[in-house]
N, C-alpha and C positions, 0 to 999 in steps of 0.2 A: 504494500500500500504506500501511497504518496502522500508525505505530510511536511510542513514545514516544522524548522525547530521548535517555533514557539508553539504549534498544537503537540510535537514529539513531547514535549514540557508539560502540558497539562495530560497528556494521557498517561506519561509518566506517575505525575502526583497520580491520578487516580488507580491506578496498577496498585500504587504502594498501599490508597486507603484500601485498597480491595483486601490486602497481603495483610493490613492492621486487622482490619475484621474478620478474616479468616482465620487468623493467631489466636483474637481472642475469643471467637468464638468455642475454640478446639480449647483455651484456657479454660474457660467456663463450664466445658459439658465432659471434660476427659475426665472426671473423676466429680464425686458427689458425697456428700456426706448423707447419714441415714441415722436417725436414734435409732438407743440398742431397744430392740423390739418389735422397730417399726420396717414392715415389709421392701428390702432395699430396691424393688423391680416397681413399687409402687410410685417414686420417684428418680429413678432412675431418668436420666438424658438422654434425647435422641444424641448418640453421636457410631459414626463409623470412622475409625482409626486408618485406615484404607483411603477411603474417600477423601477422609480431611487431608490427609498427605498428600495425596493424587494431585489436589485442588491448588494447594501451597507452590507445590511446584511446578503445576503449571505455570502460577501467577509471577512465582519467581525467576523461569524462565524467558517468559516474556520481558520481565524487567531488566534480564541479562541483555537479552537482542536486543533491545531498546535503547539502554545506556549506549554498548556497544556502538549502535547505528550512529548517538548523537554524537558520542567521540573523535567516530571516521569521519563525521561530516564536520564538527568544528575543528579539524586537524587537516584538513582539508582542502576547504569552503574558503577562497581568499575573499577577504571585504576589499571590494575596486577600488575606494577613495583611498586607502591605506596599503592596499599593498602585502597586507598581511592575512594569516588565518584567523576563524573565529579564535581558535585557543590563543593565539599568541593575541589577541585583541581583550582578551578575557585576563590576561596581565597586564597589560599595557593600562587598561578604565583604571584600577586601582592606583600604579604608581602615578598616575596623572591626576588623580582623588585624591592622594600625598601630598604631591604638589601643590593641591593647589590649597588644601588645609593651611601648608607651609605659608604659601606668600599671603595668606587670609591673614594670618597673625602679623606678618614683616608690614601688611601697606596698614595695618590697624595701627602700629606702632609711633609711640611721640617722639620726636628727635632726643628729646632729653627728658630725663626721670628721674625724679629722687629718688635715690634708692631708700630705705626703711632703716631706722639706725637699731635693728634688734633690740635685744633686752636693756643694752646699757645705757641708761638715761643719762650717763655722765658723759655723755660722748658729745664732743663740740665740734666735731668735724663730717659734715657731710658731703653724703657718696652722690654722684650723676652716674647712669648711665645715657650715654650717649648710641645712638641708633649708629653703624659704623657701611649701611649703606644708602644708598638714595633711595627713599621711602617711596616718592613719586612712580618712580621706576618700577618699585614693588608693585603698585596698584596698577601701573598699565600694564606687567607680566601677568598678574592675577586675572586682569579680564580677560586677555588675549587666554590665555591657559585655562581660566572656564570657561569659554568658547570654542574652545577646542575640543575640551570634554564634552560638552553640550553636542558638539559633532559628531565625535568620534559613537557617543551613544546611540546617537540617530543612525548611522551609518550600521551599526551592530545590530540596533532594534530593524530595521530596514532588509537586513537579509535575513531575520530568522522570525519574518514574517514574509517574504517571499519564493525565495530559496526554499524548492523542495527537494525530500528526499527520501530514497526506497531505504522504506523497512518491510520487512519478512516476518512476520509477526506467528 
């Protein structure tokens, strides 16, 4: 079947609730308690130990080709505007998320700051810290670098909504 990342993603999630529900379903009826006296076949649980295995691994198998699929194709899959694969673009959002955390703080920053004279009240000499780059500069690296992010996202979101690809399900 033909699907793009982003539906290989949600059938994914739902693989795995199905694989939740089948765990705990098989949690809840593989065993049962009984007071002493009271007939154990009278509450006893539908379960078959067979079946419920059969089921699991199905579910889990499918999960296996699944991943597998989305691997081959984000390992794969170049994004045009970048040049790169999903996978290596799925490191790249983050170090560029760093970045830009980083120069968020640098263009926030005051050229000069008193620093805080700690515990000692008898202290007559105060400390500056001084900003030791051009702040201005910070804040046009900062917009240009989340603009870039902002792209590079789009650019990512864009092929794993259009870009399909065979899985064997």
């Amino acid at each position: 079947m033909k699907m793009t990342s982003a539906q290989a993603a949600k059938l994914l999630r739902q693989l795995n609730d199905e694989l939740r529900t089948l765990q705990y379903r098989e949690e809840n009826t593989r065993s049962f308690l009984a007071a002493l006296g009271e007939d154990p076949e009278s509450v006893r649980p539908d379960y078959d130990y067979t079946t419920s295995q059969e089921q699991q691994n199905e579910v889990e198998a499918k999960i296996r080709k699944l991943k597998h699929a989305m691997n081959v194709f984000n390992s794969t899959t170049v994004i045009p505007e970048y040049g790169i694969t999903i996978d290596e673009m799925l490191v790249f959002l983050p170090q560029l998320s760093r970045r830009c955390m980083r120069l968020s703080q640098m263009k926030d920053a005051l050229p000069k700051v008193r620093e805080s004279a700690g515990f000692s009240r008898g202290n007559t000499i105060i400390d500056y810290r001084y900003a030791n780059y051009d702040i201005e500069q910070a804040d046009r690296d900062y917009l240009a670098l989340s603009e870039e992010l902002s792209k590079a996202q789009t650019a990512l979101d864009y092929v794993n909504n259009t870009v399909e690809m065979e899985i064997d399900l």
